[in-house]
N, C-alpha and C positions, 0 to 999 in steps of 0.2 A: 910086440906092441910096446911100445915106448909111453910112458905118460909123463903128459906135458907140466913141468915144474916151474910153478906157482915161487911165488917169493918168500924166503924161508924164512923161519919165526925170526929170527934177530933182524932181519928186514921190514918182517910188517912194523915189530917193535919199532924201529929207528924210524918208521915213516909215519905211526900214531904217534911219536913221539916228536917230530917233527911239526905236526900238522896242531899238537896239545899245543906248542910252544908258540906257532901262530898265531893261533886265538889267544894265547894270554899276551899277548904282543899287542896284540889288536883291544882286548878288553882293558890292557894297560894305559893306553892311548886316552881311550873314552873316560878312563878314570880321573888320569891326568887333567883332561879340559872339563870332566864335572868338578874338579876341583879348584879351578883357575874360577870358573864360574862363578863356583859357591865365594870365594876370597873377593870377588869383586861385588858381588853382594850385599855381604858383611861390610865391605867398605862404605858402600851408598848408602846403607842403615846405620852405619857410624855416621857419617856426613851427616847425613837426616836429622839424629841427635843431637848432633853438636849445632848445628842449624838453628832447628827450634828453641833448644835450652839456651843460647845466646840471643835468641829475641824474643823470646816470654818471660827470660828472668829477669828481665827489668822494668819500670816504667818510666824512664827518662830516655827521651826523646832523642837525643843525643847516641846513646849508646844506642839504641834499636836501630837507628839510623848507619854507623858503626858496624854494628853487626851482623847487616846486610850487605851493605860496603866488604869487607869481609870475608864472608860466605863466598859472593861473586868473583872477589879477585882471587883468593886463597885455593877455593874448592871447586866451581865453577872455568876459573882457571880466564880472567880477563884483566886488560889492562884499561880497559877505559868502560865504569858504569854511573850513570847520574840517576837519581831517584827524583822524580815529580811526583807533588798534591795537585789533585783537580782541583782547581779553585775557580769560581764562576766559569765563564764562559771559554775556561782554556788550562794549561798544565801551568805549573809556578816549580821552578829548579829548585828543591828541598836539601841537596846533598849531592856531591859528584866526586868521581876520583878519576884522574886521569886527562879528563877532558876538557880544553877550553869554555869555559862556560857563559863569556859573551853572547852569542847564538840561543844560549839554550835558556836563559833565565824566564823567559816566557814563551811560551808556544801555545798556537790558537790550539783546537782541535782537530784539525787538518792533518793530512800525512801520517804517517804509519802510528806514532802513539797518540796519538786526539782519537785514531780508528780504534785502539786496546781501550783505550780511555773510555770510550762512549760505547762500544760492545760486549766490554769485559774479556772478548774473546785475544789469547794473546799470539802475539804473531812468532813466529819461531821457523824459518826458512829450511827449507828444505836442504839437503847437502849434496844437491845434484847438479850443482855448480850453477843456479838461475841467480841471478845478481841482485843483492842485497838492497831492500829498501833504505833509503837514507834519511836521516832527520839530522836538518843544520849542515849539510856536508858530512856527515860521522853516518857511516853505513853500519845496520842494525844488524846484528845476529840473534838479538831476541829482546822483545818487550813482552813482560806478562804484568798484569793490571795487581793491585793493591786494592786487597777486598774487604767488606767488612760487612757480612751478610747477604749476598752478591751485590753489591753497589761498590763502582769500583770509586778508590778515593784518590787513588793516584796512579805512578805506573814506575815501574824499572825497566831502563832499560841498560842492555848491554851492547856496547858497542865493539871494540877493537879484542880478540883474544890471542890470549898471548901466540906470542911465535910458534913455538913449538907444539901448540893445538888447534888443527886445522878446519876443527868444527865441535858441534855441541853433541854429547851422547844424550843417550836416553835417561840416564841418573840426572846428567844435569840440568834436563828439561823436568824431570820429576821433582828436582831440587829450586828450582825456580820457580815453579808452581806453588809451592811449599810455601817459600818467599812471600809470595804473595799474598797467598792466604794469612797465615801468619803472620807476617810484618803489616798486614794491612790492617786485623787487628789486635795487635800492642800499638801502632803509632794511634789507632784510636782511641785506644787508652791509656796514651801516655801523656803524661804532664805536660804542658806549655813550654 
């Protein structure tokens, strides 16, 4: 009777040994991309900071203004954004970068920011390639309202972003919310 031979200790070793090195390959992995996570995190919360403390630290209207502008182009990552105050019966062009502003110095209520402007709610398109609302000819990738106790007082909008960013992430719709909130009240309380 002959018995059947199993894989011998220096085998099994080599193959728990093996099978150890796997899983720390594979747990490396997961470590790797919770860390990439956590560092772009950290980034958005830097941003956030730097965001706010650039438009609460002042009350001249200028610089808040400025440092919205700013925010959008810098960190947001656009080339063309204009800020409107709601004023009577329509939006009034407060501030722009970027963009021809013939078109845009007055706008009724109508079309995509007159709709942020009068709902508060702000529009921010999807990234599923449905075609961008326009205001003046300048196709929107995001207006969100300027608030000051939810009453919106104006709006930002961003229009063209840069080349090399082919849409908006989830920080920078968080970060534009921010904007809003925020920048909606310092410019209400900022000097003439």
């Amino acid at each position: 009777m002959t018995k059947s031979k199993g894989p011998s200790f220096v085998e099994r070793v080599r193959e728990d040994a093996s099978r150890y090195l796997q899983e720390l390959l594979v747990e490396n992995e997961r470590l790797r991309a919770d860390f990439v996570t956590v560092q772009e995190e950290i980034s958005g919360l830097a941003n956030l900071f730097v965001a706010v403390s650039s438009i609460t630290g002042t009350r001249d209207r200028a610089k808040i203004l400025s440092a919205i502008e700013e925010v959008v182009v810098n960190i947001v990552g656009s080339e063309e954004v204009a800020i409107f105050a709601r004023e009577g019966g329509g939006l009034r062009l407060i501030s722009s970068v970027g963009v021809a502003t013939d078109a845009l110095e007055r706008l009724d209520l109508g079309g995509v920011l007159g709709r942020v402007a009068q709902s508060g709610e702000a529009y921010i398109p999807l990234a599923d390639g449905t075609p961008r609302e326009t205001c003046a000819g300048h196709p929107v990738n995001a207006c969100v309202p300027l608030t000051v106790d939810g009453d919106v007082i104006g709006v930002i909008a961003v229009f063209r972003l840069l080349q090399q960013k082919p849409r908006l992430t989830e920080s920078d719709v968080e970060l534009l919310r921010l904007l809003g909130t925020h920048g909606g009240n310092s410019l209400a309380c900022a000097k003439p």
